[in-house]
N, C-alpha and C positions, 0 to 999 in steps of 0.2 A: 457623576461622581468619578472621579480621577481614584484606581487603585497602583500605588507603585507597583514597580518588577524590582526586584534585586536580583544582582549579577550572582551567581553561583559559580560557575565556572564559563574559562575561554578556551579556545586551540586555536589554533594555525591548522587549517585542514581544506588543501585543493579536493576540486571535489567537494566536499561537504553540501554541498545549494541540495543534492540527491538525497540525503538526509533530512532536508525539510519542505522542500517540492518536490517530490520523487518517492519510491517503494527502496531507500537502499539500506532502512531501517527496520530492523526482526525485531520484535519483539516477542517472545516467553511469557509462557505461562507461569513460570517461576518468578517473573519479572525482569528478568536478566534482558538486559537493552543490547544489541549486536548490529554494527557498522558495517554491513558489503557495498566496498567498494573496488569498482571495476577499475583497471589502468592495464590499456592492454591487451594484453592475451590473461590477465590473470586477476582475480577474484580475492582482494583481501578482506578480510575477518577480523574484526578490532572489535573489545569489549569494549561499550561507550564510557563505563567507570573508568576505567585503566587508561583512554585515552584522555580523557579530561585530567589524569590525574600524572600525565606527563609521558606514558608510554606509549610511545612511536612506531616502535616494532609491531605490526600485524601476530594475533592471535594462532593464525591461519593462511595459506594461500594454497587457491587452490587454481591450477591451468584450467580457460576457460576451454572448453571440448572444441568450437569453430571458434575460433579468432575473429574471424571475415563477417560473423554476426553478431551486428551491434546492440541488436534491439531484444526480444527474449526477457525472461525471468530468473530468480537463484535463487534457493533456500537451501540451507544448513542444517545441518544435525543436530540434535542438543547439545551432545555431547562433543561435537567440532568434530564427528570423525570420519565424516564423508557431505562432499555439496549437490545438490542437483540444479542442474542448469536445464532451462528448453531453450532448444535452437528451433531452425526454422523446418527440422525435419522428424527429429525427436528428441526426448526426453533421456537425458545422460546422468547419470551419477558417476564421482570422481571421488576416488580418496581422498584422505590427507597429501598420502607422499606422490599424489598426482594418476597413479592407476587406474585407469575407466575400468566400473562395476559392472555397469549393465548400462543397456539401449532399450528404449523404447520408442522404436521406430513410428510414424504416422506420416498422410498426407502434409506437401509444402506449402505453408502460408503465405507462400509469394506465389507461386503457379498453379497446385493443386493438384502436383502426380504424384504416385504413391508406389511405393513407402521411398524409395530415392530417383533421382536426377539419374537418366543413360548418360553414357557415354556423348561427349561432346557439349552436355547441357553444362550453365555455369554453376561452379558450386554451392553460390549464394542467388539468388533471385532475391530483384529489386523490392522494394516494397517494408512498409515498415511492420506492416500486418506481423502479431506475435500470440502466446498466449503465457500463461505462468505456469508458477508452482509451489508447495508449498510443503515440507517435510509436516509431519503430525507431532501433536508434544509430547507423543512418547517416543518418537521416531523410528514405529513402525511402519508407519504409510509414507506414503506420497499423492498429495491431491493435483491433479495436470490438468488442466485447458488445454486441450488440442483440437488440430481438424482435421475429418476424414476426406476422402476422396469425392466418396459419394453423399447424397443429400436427403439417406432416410428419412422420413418420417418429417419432414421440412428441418432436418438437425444437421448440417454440414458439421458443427462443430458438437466437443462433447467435454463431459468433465468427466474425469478418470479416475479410478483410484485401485494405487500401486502398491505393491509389494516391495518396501524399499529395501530389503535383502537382494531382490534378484529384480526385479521391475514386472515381476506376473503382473497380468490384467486382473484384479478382484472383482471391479464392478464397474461400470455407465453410467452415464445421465445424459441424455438427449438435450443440446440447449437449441430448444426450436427458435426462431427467427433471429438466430445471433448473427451478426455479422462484425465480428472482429474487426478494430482497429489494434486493439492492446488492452490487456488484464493486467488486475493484481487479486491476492488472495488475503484474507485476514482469519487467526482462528480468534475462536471465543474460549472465555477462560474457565471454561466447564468441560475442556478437553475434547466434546464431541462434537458440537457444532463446527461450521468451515461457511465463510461470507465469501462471493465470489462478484468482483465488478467487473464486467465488461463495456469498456469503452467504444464507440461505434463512432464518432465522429460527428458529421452532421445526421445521421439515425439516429443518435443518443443514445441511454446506458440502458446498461442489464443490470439487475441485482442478485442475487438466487443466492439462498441458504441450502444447504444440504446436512446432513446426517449419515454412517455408515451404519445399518440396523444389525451389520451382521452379513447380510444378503445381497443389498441392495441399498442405493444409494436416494434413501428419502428426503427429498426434498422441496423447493417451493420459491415461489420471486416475489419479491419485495414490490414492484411496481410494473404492471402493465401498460404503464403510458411514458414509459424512457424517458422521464423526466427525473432520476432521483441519484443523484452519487455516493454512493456510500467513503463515509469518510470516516467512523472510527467503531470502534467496539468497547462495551464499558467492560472496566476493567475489574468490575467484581459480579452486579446483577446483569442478566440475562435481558439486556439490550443495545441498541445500535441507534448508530448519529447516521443519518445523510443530509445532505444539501439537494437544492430543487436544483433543475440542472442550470440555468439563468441567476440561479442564485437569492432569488424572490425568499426563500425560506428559510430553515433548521427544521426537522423533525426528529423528534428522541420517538424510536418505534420499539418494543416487544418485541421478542420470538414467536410469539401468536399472532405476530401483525399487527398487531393493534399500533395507533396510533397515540404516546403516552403527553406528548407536549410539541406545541409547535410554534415559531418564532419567527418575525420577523425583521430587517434590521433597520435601527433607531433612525428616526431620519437627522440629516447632518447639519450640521449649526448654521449654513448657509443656505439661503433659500433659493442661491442659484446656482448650487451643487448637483452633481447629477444625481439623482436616487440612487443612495447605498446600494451594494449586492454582497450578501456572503460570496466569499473565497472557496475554492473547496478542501482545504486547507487546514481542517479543523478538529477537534476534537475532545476528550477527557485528559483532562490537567489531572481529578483524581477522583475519587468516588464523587464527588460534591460538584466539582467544577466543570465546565464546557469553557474552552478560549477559541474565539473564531477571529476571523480579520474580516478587515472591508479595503484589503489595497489596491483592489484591482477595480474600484467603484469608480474614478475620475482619472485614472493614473496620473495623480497627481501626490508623489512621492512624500512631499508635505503634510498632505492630507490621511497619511497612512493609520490606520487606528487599530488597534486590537482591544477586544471586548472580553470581557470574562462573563463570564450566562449560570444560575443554576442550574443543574445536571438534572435534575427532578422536572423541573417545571420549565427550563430554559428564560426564566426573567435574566433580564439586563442586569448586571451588581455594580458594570459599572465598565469605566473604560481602563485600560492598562495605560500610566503614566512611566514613561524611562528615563533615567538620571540623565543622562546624554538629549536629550529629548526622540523626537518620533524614531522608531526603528524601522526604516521598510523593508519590510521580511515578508513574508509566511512565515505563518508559527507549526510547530510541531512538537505537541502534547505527548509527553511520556508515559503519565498515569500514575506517575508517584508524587506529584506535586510541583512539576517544573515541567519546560519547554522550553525549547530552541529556536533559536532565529539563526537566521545566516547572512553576513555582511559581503556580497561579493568584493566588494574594491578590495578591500582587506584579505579575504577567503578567510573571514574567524566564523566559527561556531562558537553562539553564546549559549549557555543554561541558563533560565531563569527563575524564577519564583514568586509569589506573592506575598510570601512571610520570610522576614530577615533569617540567617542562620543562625 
């Protein structure tokens, strides 16, 4: 079953591909959708409505802390009125009008001395090894991925959580057998949960949930066999999407772990096509819907398809047909009823939807 997409809206936006393959999209609790994008030394901040709706000028800019470090995480304030960036040494918050707040120093994710580089060493070290971060929705915290020096408890690396006033240490969480390539963080919209993916490369992923009880930082992983990517958060009940990490799957999981639905992808109208694989790419369209792709199954840009899934159970409803025909994109699900694609030749960002306006 072929279900149209209608166009919603377009832009002109370089950069943009980091908005629907990439972490450069914040999403709110409130709902409120927010554009970081890097050019630079500097950190722009665009409301996704406002941009869509013709406005150009950044919401925000804020100076990235290292320049010389490309790789790293950002999260924003609710309120727009401080960023926090990780580099490769620590954890910086920056005003609006560009004033560093506080530091939160740790071991370098490119050599591993601590807390800075002597004299003569360079100021960035190679390596693309990073972690993230992610302000809290009330923007009191800050939740960091970092690495320490040392390898207590077999935890070189740890997940933090910050005092985003001043950057005090609150609390820990040992992440035993991490070995970072690069993180990103998602919260859930019950305000206290935080989903934390670490990408390992060929050792494959982490998952781990956490909670702040007050005390201490309760929490728990999604998968002891590195095979699961977390790829979305629903955006009303108390569950999560990942993909298997080869792509074999979908699983819609609980907060209790449980396992609620799981899915695999349709096989393809040619029988001498290579067997489909989810994208990791995916997620909630809106309470109801899951839209995944399967582009990356033959790269065979023709053959690009995106599926729409019930959110409940993850059945098939059907395939996304586009006026223009196939889009090769990745998709990325907003949670209000639409999602994005990105047309590199062009640099447009489209919006789309299932139901006409």
């Amino acid at each position: 079953m072929s279900i149209t997409a209608h166009l919603r809206a377009s832009v002109k936006l370089p950069g943009g591909a980091a908005l629907v393959d990439g972490f450069a999209l914040e999403r709110r609790g409130d709902g409120s959708l927010r554009a970081l994008l890097r050019h630079g030394s500097e950190l722009e901040v665009h409301d996704l409505e406002e941009l869509f709706a013709g406005e150009r000028a950044p919401a925000a800019v804020f100076p990235v802390p290292r320049p010389g470090w490309e790789h790293g995480g950002q999260s924003v304030s609710p309120d727009g009125s401080f960023a926090v960036f990780t580099d490769q040494r620590a954890v910086r918050a920056v005003a609006r009008d560009g004033s560093p707040l506080w530091e939160y120093p740790h071991a370098c994710w490119g050599c591993g001395s601590s807390p800075a580089h002597t004299d003569g060493e360079p100021e960035v070290c190679p390596g693309p090894e990073h972690g993230s971060c992610l302000v809290s929705e009330d923007g009191r915290f800050v939740w960091a991925h970092i690495v320490s020096a040392s390898a207590a408890q077999n935890s070189r690396e740890h997940w933090v959580l910050l005092d985003a006033g001043d950057g005090t240490e609150l609390a820990r969480r040992p992440l035993r057998d991490s070995t970072a390539l690069g993180s990103h963080q998602l919260p859930h919209p019950d305000g206290a949960h935080v989903a934390l993916d670490i990408g390992m490369g060929q050792d494959g992923v982490l998952v781990h949930w956490a909670r702040w009880d007050g005390a201490e930082l309760d929490g728990w992983v999604v998968s002891h066999h590195l095979d699961r990517i977390l790829a979305d958060v629903h955006p009303g009940h108390p569950g999560f999407l990942t993909v298997e990490d080869n792509g074999a799957d979908l699983r819609l999981h609980g907060l209790d772990r449980t396992v609620l639905a799981e899915r695999e992808p349709a096989e393809g109208e040619d029988e001498d096509e290579d067997p489909p694989c989810w994208d990791r790419c995916c997620g909630f369209v809106d309470a109801d819907t899951v839209i995944a792709s399967t582009v990356d199954s033959d790269g065979a840009p023709e053959r690009t398809r995106h599926w729409l899934l019930d959110a409940r159970t993850l059945e098939i409803r059907g395939t996304v047909g586009y006026p223009a025909g196939p889009v090769d994109s990745y998709v990325r699900p907003l949670g209000d009823g639409t999602w994005l694609t990105y047309d590199d030749a062009s640099g447009t960002l489209d919006r789309w939807s299932a139901t006409a306006v």
